[in-house]
N, C-alpha and C positions, 0 to 999 in steps of 0.2 A: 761276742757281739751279737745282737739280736735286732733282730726287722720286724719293725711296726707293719702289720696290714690296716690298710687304710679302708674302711668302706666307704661304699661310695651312695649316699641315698638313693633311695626308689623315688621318683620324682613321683609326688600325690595328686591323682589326676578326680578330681570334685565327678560329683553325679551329675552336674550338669554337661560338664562339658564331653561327658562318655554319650550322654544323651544327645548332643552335637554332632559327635563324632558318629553316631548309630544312627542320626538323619541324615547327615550329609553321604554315607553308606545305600543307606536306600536312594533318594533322589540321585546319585550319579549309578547307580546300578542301570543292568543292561534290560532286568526286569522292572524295573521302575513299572511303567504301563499294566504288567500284571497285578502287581499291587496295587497300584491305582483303584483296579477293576474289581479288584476281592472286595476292596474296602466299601468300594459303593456299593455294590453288590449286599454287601453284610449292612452298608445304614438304609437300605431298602427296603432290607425286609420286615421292618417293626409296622413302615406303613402301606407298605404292599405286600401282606403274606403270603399272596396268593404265587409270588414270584418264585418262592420255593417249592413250590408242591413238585412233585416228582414230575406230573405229565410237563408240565412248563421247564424243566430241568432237562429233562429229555428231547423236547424241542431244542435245547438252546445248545445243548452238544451235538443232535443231529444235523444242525449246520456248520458247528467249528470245525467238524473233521476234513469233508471238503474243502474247506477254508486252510485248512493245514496241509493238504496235497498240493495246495495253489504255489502257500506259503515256504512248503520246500523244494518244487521247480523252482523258485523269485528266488532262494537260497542261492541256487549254484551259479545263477547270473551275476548275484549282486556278489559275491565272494570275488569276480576277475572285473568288479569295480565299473559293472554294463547296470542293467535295468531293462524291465522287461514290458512293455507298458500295454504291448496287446494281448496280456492272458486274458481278461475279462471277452477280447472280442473272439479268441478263439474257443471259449467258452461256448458264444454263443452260434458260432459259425459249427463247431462238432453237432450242440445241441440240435441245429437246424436239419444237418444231414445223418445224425444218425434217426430223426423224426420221419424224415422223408422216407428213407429206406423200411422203418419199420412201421410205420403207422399202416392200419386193418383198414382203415376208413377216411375219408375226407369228403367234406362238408362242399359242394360246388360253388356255392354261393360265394364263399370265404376267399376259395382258390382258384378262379376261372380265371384271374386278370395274371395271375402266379407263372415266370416266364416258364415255367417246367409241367403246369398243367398239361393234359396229354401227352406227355413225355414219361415223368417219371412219375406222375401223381394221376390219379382217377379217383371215380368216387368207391371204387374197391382197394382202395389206397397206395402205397407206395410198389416198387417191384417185389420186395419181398412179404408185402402183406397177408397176416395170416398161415407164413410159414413158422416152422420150427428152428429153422436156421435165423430167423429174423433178426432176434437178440444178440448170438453173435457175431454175425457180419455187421448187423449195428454197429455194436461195439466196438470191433477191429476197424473198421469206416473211420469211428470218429477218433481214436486212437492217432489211426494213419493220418488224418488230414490235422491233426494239432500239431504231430510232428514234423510233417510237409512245412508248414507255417512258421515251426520254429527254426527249421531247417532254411528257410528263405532269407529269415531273420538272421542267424548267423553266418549264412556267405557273406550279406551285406556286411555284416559290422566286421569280422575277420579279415574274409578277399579285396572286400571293397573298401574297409577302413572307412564304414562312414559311422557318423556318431551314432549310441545303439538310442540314445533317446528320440533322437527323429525318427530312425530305419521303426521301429515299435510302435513308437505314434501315425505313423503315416500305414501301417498294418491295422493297428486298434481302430482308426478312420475307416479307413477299405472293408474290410471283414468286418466289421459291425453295421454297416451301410450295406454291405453285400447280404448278410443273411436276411436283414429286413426286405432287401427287394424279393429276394427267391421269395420267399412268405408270405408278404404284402402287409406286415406286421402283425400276420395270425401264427396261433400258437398250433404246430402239429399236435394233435392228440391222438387216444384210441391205439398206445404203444401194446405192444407184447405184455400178458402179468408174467412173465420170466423177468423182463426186465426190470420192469415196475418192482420187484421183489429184491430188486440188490439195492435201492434205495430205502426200502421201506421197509425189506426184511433182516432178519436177525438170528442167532443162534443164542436162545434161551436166555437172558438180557441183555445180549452185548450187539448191536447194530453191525451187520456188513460193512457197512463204512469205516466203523472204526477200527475190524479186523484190518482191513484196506489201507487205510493210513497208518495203522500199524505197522504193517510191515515195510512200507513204502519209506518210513521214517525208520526204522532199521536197516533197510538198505542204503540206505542216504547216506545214516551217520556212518555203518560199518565202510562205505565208497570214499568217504573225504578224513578217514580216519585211520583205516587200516588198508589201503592200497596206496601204488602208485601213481593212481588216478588222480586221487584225493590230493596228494601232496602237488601234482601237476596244477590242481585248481587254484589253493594256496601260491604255489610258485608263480602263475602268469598273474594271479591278480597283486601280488608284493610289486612285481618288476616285469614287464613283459621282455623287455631289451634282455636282460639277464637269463632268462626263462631260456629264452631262443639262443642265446649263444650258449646256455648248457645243454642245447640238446630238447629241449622240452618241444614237440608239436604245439605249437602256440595258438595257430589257428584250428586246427582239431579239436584241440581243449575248448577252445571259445563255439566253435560252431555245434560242438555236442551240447553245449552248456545252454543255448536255445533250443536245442531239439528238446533234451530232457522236458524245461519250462515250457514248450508247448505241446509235450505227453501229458505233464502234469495238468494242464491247464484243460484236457480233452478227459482225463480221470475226472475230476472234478465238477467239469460238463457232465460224465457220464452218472454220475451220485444227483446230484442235484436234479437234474431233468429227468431220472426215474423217479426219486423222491416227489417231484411236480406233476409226474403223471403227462408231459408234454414237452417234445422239442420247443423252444424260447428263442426268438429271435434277440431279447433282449437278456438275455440270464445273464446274470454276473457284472451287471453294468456297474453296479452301486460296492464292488469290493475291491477294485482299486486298491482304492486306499488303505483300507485294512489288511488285504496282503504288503503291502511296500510299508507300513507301519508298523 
């Protein structure tokens, strides 16, 4: 007795509809947007060549990397399903104080109505103007007070269980309105060139910034990928009720997960405002959107 095998057709799938199916591939991808952006990018340049030249290339990456520091602080919030809506103000709330601290000089004119005039500003500039340490207590200053911010932001939304979108927005209100008054909506200038040089400077073509976000973005991904940490962030933003009864610090996780995003968002102050050559009351106003996007 013998048995028939039966085949069974390969169902013939037309060039169109692979070509269907390899659109509807992109448009639901998670990169969609990057595509988008290549694409126009690439029909641009037939009638703007000038869009490629190298200097203009280099501009246009010397702002995405900050942009990517922002963007992976807003990571770790939006993974436990928050939002972070005042990195732009603590942007510009670092920018202001670490201007103050280090600026050599200021202008009287500019600064006399400034509620910190004689206090913390003269016309031989801030307390540490001129010194050597300037740059980095700058730095650590605005470090520390992005943190502070983020850190206020997560008790609320954690301890006090309030929504992280109002607690953010009622910060990005405050601290953006706050650094314009210390200021009087003038831009600190006349920084340290130590500092001026982690914006602007580089090791033989590669920008300090993008060292910076380099690593920043290796530490990130090795944090939410190869610790326990990572799996905690995953875990409260799946289920927070489950989280907590396995054991997970639930609030910890969440209140770190704003500190970080307001480190990040004082790095990012710090790139940007040396590459500007001046504290900015207003920096960062207009990226929003683009980090939450």
């Amino acid at each position: 007795m013998t048995s028939e095998t039966k085949t069974v057709p390969i169902p013939h799938t037309s060039g169109w509809e692979r070509i269907k199916a390899w659109t509807r591939r992109i448009l639901l991808s998670e990169n969609f947007v990057l595509y988008l952006s290549i694409a126009y990018f690439l029909v641009l340049i037939p009638f703007i060549p000038r869009i490629a030249s190298g200097k203009n290339l280099a501009n246009v990456f010397s702002n995405m990397w900050p942009l990517l520091i922002l963007a992976i602080g807003q990571t770790f919030v939006l993974l436990l399903a928050g939002i972070d809506l005042s990195q732009t103000s603590i942007m510009a709330m670092a920018s202001v104080i670490g201007g103050i601290i280090m600026t050599s000089q200021v202008n009287p004119v500019l600064f006399e109505k400034s509620p910190l005039w004689g206090v913390l500003l003269t016309e031989a500039g801030g307390p540490l103007g001129g010194s050597p340490w300037a740059a980095p207590v700058g730095i650590l200053a605005m470090v520390l007070a992005g943190s502070l911010i983020g850190l206020l932001n997560g008790i609320s939304v954690a301890k006090f269980k309030m929504p992280p979108f109002m607690v953010t927005l009622v910060s990005m209100i405050f601290f953006s309105g706050f650094a314009i008054y210390l200021t009087k909506s003038e831009n600190v200038t006349h920084l340290p060139d130590a500092y001026i040089a982690i914006g602007k400077g580089q090791i033989g073509f590669v920008p300090y910034s993008f060292i910076l976000a380099g690593i920043l973005a290796l530490v990130a991904h090795f944090l939410l990928t190869r610790t326990v940490l990572g799996y905690w962030f995953y875990g409260v933003g799946r289920n927070v009720r489950t989280s907590l009864v396995s054991g997970i610090p639930t609030d910890r996780v969440m209140i770190l997960a704003y500190v970080f995003s307001g480190f990040c968002a004082a790095l990012a102050a710090v790139l940007y405002s040396a590459r500007l050559e001046g504290g900015r009351p207003t920096l960062g106003q207009n990226l929003l959107l683009d980090v939450i996007g």
